[in-house]
Phi, psi and omega in degrees: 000317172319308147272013160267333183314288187324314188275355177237011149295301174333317198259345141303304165306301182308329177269004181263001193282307205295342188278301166338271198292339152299302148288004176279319196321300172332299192279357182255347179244335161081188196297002188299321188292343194257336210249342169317295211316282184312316171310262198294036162226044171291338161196192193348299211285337169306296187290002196275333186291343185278333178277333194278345162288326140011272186301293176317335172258359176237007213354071186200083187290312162321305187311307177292323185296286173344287180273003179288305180298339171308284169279011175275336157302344180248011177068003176264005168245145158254150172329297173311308180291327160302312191268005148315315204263345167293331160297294183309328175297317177318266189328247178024285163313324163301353180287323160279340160317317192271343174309298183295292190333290181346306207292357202251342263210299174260193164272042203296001161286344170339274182323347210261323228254313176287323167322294168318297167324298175314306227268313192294301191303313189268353164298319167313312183286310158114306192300308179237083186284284184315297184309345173281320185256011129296336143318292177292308163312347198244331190280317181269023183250328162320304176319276173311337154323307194268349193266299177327278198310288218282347183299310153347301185263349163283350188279323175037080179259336168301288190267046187257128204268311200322297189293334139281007173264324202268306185312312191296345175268023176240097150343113171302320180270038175238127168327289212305305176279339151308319181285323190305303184299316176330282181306306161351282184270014150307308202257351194273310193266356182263350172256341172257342172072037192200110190262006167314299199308312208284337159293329186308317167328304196285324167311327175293286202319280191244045162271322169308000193074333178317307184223118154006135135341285160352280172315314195285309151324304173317307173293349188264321156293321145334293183305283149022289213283285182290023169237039164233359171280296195312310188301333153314316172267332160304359163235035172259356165279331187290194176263171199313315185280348181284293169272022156266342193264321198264339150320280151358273174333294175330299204284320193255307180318309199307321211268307203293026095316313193277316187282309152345301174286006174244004149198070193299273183319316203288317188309318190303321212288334179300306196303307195290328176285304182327318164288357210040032188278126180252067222302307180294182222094119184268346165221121096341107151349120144307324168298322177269008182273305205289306159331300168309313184301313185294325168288315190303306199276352160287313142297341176278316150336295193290304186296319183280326175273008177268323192295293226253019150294001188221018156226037120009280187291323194291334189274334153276008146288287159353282184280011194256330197271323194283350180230071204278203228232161183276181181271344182200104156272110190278129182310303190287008185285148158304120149193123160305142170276307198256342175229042198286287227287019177052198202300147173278195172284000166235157107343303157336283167292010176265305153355297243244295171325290188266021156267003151294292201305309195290327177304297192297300154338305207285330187290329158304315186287354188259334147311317176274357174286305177283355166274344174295303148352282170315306167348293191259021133294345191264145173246328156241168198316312183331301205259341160309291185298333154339283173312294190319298160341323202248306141354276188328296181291343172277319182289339148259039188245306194277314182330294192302316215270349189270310218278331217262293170269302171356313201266321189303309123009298199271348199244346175271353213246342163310300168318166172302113191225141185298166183284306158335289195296312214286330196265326150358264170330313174307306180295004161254338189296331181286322188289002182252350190295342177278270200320319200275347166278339172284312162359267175309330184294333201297299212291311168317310205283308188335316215269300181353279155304332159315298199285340159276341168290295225285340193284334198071042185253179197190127188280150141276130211303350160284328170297344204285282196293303150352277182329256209337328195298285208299309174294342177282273199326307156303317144315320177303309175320284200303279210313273188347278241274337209252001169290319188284299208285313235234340171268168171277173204259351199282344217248001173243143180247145188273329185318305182308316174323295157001291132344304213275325176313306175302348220245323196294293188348282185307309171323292193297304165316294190276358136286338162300283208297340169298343159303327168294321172306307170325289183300306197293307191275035153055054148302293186221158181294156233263335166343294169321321183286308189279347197270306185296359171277312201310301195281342179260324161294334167309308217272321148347287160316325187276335168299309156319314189290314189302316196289008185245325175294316182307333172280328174287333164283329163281000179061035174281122182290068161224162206312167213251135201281160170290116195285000000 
């Protein structure tokens, strides 16, 4: 009992070294990693170099998967280019298989103890926090490693008769027991949700002897295959391009397992003369076992992305025919785009994820601006309440979606976080509490114009052209800000908004006092008057919520617009 503890404390620590050391590397590389993704995929070979260099600086391909799907939603990956960098991340992702050899291969806790001291000392200190607790992170994923070897060899499963009579009644060289193992470590990795935990297993299994080289590669093909269901399932709720790219993924382990399996043994033997490994051999090096698992999940990757890198387009072909699109999503239902799938595995990609979300925020709201637009153009009651109706619903549209990333925000702001992110956050928090007053403003104007359908008043074409003055502006206002929303913030200057703010102001000013005029000379009534002011301070206003988004997004130090 005692040792199964150790080993699956050992296998816990190890996965928890690895989340640590993953978020630091992330939060030490900042927004560079996202703007890679995009930059650096002008075509295949670029993008498989660009996800394994990724994967590799983050050790982590769900990370890499995470923000690759990110932008092919937000359009700035085509389908095809995500899945060059999700091949790359396969490759990437292999680096911790040769991490765990290391650790099977010496006494690598020697190394661990001074590592922990360094890691302590600059968390404390502060000025290099992250590297520390990059640090801190890489000393308990050693820790476990070296926790790993001796729980092994105290297990002495080789002169165990039970666990050798059981292992020993599965023929190695049988198709039958290779498939067996597969699935073993299919269902193995898909239930710990970590194909990290599940190499370290295997790696115990046959350095101690307990199972052929044969089996343990089987099970490392498995691991393959179950750490692409969970991200499959976890995008059966996303949108149509999300579970094509997790398809994708599927789609590629699947296929690279299946030809691996038509020629298994000659492949396994190849691997094993590169290690110098002797696979029939009745005792075997744990250093060369272990070594061997690392070569094997680097050549099959590696193998597998030289074939089906030159069937890319056939392969978004594929998954684009096997995965349609839904047939009518309604626009006016609540539903997040971007954080449906609740928090990622970093803070970082959690960021990133909901300034997407807030970008989609801003285009409702900017969508409900032209339907106001529509509003007061319509004469009849049919397609007035309708419209209206649908105002109504979008303005408890911006309520869920401000209450929504709001609560998603607060719960990423828990975390361990860079000053960067943290000043981030603040900065999204203003920007979606700004997107829920155009909201309301949109809806306010709504009620406006109502009580003028319902009143029958009708502008006078000065009036007319005033409205028209005042809604071209505001929009012009919107279209910026949802440019600012959907782009990066380093490539907008605050000035032109600005511009655009001073122009609504001076707008607003020189219809007030012609209204005053209006009215005083029995132009028009005074009813008429109070509805048409009403209705140009709304829109004023609403102007004002856009120049507070555009400052929060851009981190512009400027004076608080006037409500």
């Amino acid at each position: 009992m005692l040792i199964a503890l150790k080993l699956l404390g050992s296998i816990a620590l190890l996965m928890y070294g690895m989340k640590v050391m993953s978020e630091a590397l992330q939060k030490m590389a900042g927004p560079q990693l996202r703007h890679l993704l995009g930059a650096m995929t002008t075509n295949r070979f670029t993008g498989v170099a660009t996800g394994a260099l990724v994967t590799v600086a983050v050790q982590s391909s769900a990370a890499t998967t995470v923000m690759t799907v990110s932008f092919v939603n937000a359009a700035l990956l085509s389908l095809s280019q995500a899945i060059s960098i999700i091949m790359g991340a396969n490759i990437g992702t292999t680096l911790s298989a040769w991490i765990m050899s290391a650790g099977f291969s010496f006494n690598i806790t020697n190394i661990v103890w001074p590592a922990f001291l360094l890691g302590i000392i600059l968390i404390q200190i502060g000025k290099h926090r992250y590297v520390g607790d990059f640090l801190f992170g890489l000393s308990f994923l050693l820790f476990a490693l070296g926790m790993l070897n001796a729980t092994g060899r105290e297990m002495d499963l080789a002169n165990n008769a039970a666990v050798v009579n059981f292992f020993s009644s599965f023929d190695s060289g049988s198709y039958l027991t290779i498939l067996l193992f597969l699935l073993v470590g299919t269902i193995l990795t898909f239930i710990a949700q970590s194909s990290a935990a599940i190499m370290a297993i295997t790696m115990v299994l046959c350095s101690t002897g307990a199972i052929s080289i044969f089996q343990g590669i089987a099970l490392v093909m498995g691991e393959n295959i179950g750490t692409t269901l969970t991200a499959n399932i976890a995008a059966m709720s996303a949108n149509t391009q999300a579970r094509r790219a997790a398809a994708a993924h599927l789609l590629f382990n699947v296929f690279g397992v299946t030809w691996i399996l038509c020629c298994f043994f000659p492949f396994v033997r190849m691997v094993c003369r590169i290690v110098g490994l002797d696979p029939t051999a009745d005792t075997q090096s744990p250093t060369q076992l272990s070594f061997a698992l690392a070569t094997f999940h680097t050549a099959f990757n590696v193998t597998n992305t030289m074939i089906l890198i030159w069937f890319i387009p056939q392969i978004e072909k594929f998954v684009c025919r096997l995965i349609k699109p839904k047939q009518s999503e309604e626009d006016e239902e609540f539903r997040l785009k971007y954080i449906r799938g609740g928090l990622m595995k970093t803070p970082e990609i959690s960021v990133l994820q909901a300034q997407k979300e807030i970008a989609v925020f801003g285009e409702r709201m900017m969508k409900m601006s032209h339907m106001v637009k529509d509003l007061y153009r319509t004469t009849d009651e049919a397609a007035f309440k309708k419209i209206f109706d649908r105002l109504e619903k979008y303005e408890q549209i911006s309520d869920n979606m401000e209450n929504e990333i709001g609560k998603y925000l607060g719960q990423v702001g828990e975390a361990h976080l860079s000053d960067d992110t943290k000043e981030k956050i603040r900065a999204m928090l203003r920007q979606i509490g700004e997107l829920e007053s155009i909201g309301d403003s949109g809806f306010n104007m709504a009620r406006i114009l109502r009580r003028k359908y319902e009143a029958k008043i009708d502008f006078t074409p000065e009036q007319e052209e005033g409205v028209k003055q005042m809604f071209g502006l505001s929009q012009e206002a919107g279209a910026r800000m949802l440019e600012m929303l959907t782009g990066r913030r380093e490539d907008f200057d605050f000035n032109p908004s600005e511009e655009i703010e001073a122009r609504i102001n001076e707008c607003r000013e020189r219809l007030k006092e012609q209204n005053l005029r209006d009215v005083d000379n029995h132009v028009y009534t005074y009813d008429s008057g109070s509805i048409y002011m009403d209705l140009v301070n709304e829109a004023e206003k609403c102007g004002d919520y856009i120049i507070n988004v555009v400052e929060a997004r851009l981190g512009t130090s400027h004076r608080e617009s006037e409500r």
